[in-house]
N, C-alpha and C positions, 0 to 999 in steps of 0.2 A: 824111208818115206812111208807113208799112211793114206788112206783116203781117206778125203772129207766125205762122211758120211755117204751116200749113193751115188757123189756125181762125177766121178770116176778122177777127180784131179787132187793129182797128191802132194803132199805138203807135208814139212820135215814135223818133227815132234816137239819142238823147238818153233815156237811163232814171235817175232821180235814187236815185243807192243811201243808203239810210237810215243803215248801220252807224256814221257819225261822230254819231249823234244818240244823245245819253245819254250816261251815264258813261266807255267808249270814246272820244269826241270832245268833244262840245259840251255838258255837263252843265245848258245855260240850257235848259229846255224853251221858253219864250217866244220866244227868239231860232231854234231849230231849229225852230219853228213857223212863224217869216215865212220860213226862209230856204226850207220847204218850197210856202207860198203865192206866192212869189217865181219858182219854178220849175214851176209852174201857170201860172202869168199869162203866162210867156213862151214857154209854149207845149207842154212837157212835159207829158205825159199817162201817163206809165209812171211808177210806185214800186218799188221793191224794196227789202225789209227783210228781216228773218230772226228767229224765238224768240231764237236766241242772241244776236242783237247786244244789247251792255248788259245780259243775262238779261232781255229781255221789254220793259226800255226803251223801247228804238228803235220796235216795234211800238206802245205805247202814245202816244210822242209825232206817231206818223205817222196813228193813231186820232184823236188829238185834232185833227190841223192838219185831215185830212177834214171834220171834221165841216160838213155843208150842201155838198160840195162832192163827196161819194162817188163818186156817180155819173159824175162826167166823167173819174173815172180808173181807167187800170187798173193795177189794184192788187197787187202780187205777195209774197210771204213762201215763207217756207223752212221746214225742221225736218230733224233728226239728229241737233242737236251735243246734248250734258249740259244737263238744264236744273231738276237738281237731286241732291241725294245718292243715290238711286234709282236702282240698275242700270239698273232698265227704265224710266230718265225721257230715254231718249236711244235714236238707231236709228232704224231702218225696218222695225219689228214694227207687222200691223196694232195691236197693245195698245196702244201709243205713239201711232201716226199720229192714231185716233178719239180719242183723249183730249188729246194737243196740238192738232188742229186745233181744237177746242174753245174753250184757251185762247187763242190765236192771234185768233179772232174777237170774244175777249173784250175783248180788249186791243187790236183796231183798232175796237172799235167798230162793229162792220157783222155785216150776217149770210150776205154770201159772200164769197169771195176770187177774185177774175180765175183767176190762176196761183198754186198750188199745187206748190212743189219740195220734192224729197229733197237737203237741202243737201251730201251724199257716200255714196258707195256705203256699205254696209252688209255689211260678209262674212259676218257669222252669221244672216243675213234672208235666205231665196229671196225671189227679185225677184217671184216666184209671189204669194205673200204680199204682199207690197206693192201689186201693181200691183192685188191682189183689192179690199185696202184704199182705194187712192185711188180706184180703177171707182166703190165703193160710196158715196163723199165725193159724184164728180161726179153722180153718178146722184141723189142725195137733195137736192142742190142747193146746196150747201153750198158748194160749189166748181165754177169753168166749166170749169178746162182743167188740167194736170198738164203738170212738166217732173223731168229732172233737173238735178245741177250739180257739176261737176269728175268726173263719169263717164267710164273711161277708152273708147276706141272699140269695144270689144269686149263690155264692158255695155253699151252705147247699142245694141247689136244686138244684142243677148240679149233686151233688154226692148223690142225692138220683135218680134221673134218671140216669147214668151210671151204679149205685148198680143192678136197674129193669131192665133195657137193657140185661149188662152186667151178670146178675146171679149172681152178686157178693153179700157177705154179707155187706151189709148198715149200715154206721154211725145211732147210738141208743139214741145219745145224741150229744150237744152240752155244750162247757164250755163255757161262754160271760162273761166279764166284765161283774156286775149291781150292781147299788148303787141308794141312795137316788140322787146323785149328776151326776150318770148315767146312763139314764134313752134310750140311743138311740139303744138298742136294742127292747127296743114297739114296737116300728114301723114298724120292718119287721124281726129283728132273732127270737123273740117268734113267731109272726105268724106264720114261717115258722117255728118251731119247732111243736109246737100246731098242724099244719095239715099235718106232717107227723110222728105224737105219738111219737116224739123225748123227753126225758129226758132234763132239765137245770141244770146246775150245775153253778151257779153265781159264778165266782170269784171277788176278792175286795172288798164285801157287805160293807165293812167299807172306801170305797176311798180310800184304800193307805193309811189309818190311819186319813184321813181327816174328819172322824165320828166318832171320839174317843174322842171329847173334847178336845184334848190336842194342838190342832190347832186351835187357836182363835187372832183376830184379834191383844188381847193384848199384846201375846204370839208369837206372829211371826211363822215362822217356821225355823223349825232349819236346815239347809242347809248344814250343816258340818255331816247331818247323811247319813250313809251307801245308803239306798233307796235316798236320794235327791240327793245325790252326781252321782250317777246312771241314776236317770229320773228327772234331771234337770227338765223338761218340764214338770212335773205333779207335782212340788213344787214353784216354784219360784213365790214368791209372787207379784215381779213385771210384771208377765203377767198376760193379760184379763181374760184369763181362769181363771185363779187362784184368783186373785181378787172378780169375778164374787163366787167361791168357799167359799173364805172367810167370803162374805157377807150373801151366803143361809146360814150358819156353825152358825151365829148370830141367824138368825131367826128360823132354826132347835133347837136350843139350846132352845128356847122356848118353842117350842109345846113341844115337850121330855115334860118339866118339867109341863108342864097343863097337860100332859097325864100320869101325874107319875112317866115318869122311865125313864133313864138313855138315851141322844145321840146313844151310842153303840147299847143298845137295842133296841131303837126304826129301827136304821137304819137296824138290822138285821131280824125283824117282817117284816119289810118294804118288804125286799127280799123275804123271805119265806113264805111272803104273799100271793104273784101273784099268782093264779093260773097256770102255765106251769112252776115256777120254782121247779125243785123236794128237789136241796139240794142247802143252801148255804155252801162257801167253809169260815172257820174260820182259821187264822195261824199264833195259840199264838208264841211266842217264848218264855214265861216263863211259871209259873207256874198260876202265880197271873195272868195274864193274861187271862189262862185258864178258871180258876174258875169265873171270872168277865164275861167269855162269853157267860158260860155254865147257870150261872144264869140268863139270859135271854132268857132262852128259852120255857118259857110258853108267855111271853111276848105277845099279842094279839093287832092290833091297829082296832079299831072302823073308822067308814066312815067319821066323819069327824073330825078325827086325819088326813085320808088320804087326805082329800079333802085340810086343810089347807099344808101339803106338797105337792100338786101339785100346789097351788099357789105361792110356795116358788120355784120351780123347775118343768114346766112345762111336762105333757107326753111326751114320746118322746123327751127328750132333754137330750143332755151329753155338760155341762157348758165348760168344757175344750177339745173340741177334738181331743189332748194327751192322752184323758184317754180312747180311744176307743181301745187301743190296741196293733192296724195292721193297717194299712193303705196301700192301694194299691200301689206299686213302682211307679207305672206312677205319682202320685202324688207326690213323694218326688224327682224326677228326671226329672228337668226341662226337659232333650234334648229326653224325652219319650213324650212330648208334643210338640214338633214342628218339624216343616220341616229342612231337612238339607240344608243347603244355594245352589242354583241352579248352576249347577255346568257349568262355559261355554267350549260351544261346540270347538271342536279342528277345526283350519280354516284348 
């Protein structure tokens, strides 16, 4: 077990992510029910789900698998994404936060939640706002501890300086993208988790399934699935990123096998290797799936197993960056980047 960053509750290295539970993944609620008791028994003690995954789904089937068994875990959810026709049913406005985490509780069945995230920054929400909103969750009891997730490095230290300021209770962890194939949180979201005793919780440790073997150059990828069909831009084999993915995916497939064991496994050592990351997040959608993951987790990599995957995929590098997450609007919105045409003066 590990702590989650400073607040003394510990959670195995191993966090079982809910998102393949529901219409998303695994539509059998019965079956995503054992495959969630299955991953209790052997030892996992960390959930994380999210509102969005399945609209509310995934929350309700992770509700149901607790039931009589709440209390031995810790139990994590999200909120930001859309989770209805409603402007304001998505974000990080306290209006949204008090009135989702509501639902949220409804739908696990319980009446707290461990960890409480902001599943993306918010640009029309001061963080002021927010962190007043989550203070007021933890405080009423509602909720034990607050994180954020895919926050770039320079919000994760904004909102621990408003926290200090403010008196407010501070973000305890961070969730980031990290893989073997994404590597651009080094550079600055661990620092900045590391020196402010924040928690990591990697999502993706497997790329979106691009460390699973079953993406090989010979094999294509299959474009007609659910996830590719979704984020086109982290599958499509005809762009650079992804190319450039294919290629490390050859050469990873090697070392694995000098090192003995399995792609998957190696890529999930890789993760819960680093020192600052406390838990990867895994999210079988069957059962085999499970089993195959959970067997890897004595898995250890030697220095220079890591040495030859940083020459496959440099420190500091994310091959496609599509798979960083979030991207800040000003980037995706030309007319946030330039001036508006000069407008002439009236004679």
């Amino acid at each position: 077990m590990r702590t989650l960053g400073g607040t003394g509750i510990k959670v195995s290295p191993y966090c079982l992510g809910a998102m393949m539970f529901g219409a998303w993944g695994n539509p059998d609620h019965e079956d995503s029910v054992r495959i969630i008791h299955a991953a209790l028994d052997a030892g996992i003690n960390f959930v994380d789900t999210a509102d969005v995954y399945s609209a509310g789904e995934s929350e309700e089937i992770v509700g149901q698998a607790l039931r009589g068994r709440r209390d031995e875990v810790v139990l994590a959810t999200k909120s930001h994404g859309s989770m209805g026709q409603d402007v304001n049913m998505a974000g990080n406005s306290r209006r949204w936060i008090v009135r989702e985490v509501e639902n949220s509780l409804r739908r696990l069945q319980t009446d707290y939640i461990d960890l409480y995230q902001m599943h993306r920054p918010d640009p029309d929400t001061d963080i002021d706002e927010t962190l007043s909103a989550l203070s007021d969750l933890v405080h009423s009891g509602k909720v034990r501890a607050i994180g954020s997730s895919t926050f770039p490095a320079e919000q994760i230290v904004e909102a621990q300086w408003v926290a200090d300021r403010r008196g407010y209770v501070r973000f305890r962890c961070e969730q980031p993208p990290y893989s073997i194939l994404v590597r651009g949180i080094e550079r600055d979201v661990l620092p900045a988790c590391q020196k402010y005793g924040m928690g990591v919780i990697a999502w993706s440790p497997l790329g979106g399934g691009w460390l699973t073997g079953r993406i090989r150059r010979d094999t294509g990828v299959d474009m007609s699935s659910g996830r590719a069909q979704r984020l086109p831009q982290r599958f499509d084999p005809a762009l650079p990123g992804n190319q450039a993915k294919l290629a490390a995916v050859e050469e990873l497939v090697k070392i694995a096998a000098d090192a003995g064991c399995s792609l998957t496994h190696m890529a999930l050592a890789f993760v819960i290797g680093h020192p600052t990351v406390t838990s990867a997040i895994i999210g079988p959608r069957t059962m085999d799936q499970l089993t195959d993951l959970l067997a890897g987790a004595s898995v250890t990599l030697d220095d220079d197993v890591l040495d030859r995957i940083d020459q496959i995929v440099a420190p500091g590098v994310t091959l496609n960056p599509a798979d960083a997450g979030w991207q800040p609007p000003v980037l995706a919105d030309p007319a946030a980047r330039r001036r508006p045409p000069a407008t002439r003066a009236a004679s």
